[in-house]
C-alpha positions in Angstrom: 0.0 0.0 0.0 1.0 3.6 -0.8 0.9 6.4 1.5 1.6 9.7 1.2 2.9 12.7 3.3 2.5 16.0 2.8 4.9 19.0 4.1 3.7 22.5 4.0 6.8 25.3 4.4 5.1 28.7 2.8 4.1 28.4 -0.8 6.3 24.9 -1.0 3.8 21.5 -0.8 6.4 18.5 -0.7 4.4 15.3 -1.0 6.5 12.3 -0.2 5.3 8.6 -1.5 5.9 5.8 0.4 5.1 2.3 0.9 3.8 0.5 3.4 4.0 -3.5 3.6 0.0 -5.2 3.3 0.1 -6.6 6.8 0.8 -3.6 9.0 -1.4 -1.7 11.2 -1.8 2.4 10.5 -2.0 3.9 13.8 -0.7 6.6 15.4 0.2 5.1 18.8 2.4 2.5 17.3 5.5 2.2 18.2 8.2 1.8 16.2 10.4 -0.9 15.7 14.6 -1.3 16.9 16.2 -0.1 13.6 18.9 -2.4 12.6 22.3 -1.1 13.4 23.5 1.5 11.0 27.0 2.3 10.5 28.6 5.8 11.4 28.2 6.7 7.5 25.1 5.7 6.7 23.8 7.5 10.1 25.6 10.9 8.8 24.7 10.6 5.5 21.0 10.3 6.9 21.1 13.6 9.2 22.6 15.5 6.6 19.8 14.7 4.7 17.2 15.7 7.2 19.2 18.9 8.3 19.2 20.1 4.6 15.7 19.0 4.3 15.0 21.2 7.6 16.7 24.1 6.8 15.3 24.2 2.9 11.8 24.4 4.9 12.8 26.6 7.5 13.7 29.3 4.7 10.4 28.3 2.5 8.6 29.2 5.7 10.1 32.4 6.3 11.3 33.9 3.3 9.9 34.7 0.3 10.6 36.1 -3.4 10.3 39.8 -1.9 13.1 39.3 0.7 17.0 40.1 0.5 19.5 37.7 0.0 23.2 38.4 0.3 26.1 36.1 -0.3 29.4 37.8 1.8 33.1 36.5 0.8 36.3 37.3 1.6 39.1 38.7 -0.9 42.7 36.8 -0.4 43.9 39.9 1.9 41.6 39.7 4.5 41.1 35.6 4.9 40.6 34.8 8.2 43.1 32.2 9.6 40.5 29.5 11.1 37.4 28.6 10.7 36.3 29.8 14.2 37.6 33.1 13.4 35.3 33.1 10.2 32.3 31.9 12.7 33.2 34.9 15.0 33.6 37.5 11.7 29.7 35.9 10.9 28.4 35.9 14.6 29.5 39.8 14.9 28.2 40.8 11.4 24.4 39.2 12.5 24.7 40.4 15.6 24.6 44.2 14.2 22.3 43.5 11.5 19.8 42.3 14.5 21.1 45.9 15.9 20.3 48.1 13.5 16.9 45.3 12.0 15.4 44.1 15.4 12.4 42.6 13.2 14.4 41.2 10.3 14.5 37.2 10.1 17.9 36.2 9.5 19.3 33.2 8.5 23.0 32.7 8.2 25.1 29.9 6.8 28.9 29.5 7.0 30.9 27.0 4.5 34.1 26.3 4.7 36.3 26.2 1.2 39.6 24.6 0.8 41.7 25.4 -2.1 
């Protein structure tokens, strides 16, 4: 049997299709079954997954075509030397946008690039 789920995040419907075996029970108080033991891999690979898929709905919620979006770089003078410096240079920067915007919704991403 097929089932389907549907996800609302703003004007985004996601409708995932599923299947469910013939014999099972659909109800909500069910509980779930001991997953078989997944290996460290397989468990990242499955949170990333649901963190992008999280974050993608997050800003589909929040955001629309109307809003800003900025992508911020550095030149090759002013690199930062770590990554946690980077994450500081970011943390500063949002904190005085949420200065001088108290009612702005920011979201903020920081990727790291190796040459």
């Amino acid at each position: 049997m097929r089932c389907l789920k549907k996800t609302r995040s703003g004007a985004v419907c996601e409708i995932e299709v599923y299947s469910v075996p013939d014999g099972v029970k659909l109800t909500k108080n069910t509980e779930p079954k001991p997953q078989n033991v997944r290996i460290d891999e397989e468990k990242a690979r499955y949170n990333n997954h649901k963190s992008q898929k999280r974050f993608i709905r997050l800003v589909n919620t929040n955001f629309t075509s109307t809003g800003y979006y900025v992508t911020l770089t550095y030149d090759n003078e002013h690199l930062p030397e770590s990554y946690a410096e980077a994450v500081k240079n970011l943390d500063n920067y949002i904190r005085r946008l949420r200065y001088s915007n108290p009612h702005a919704k920011i979201v903020a991403v920081t990727v790291l690039f190796s040459a």
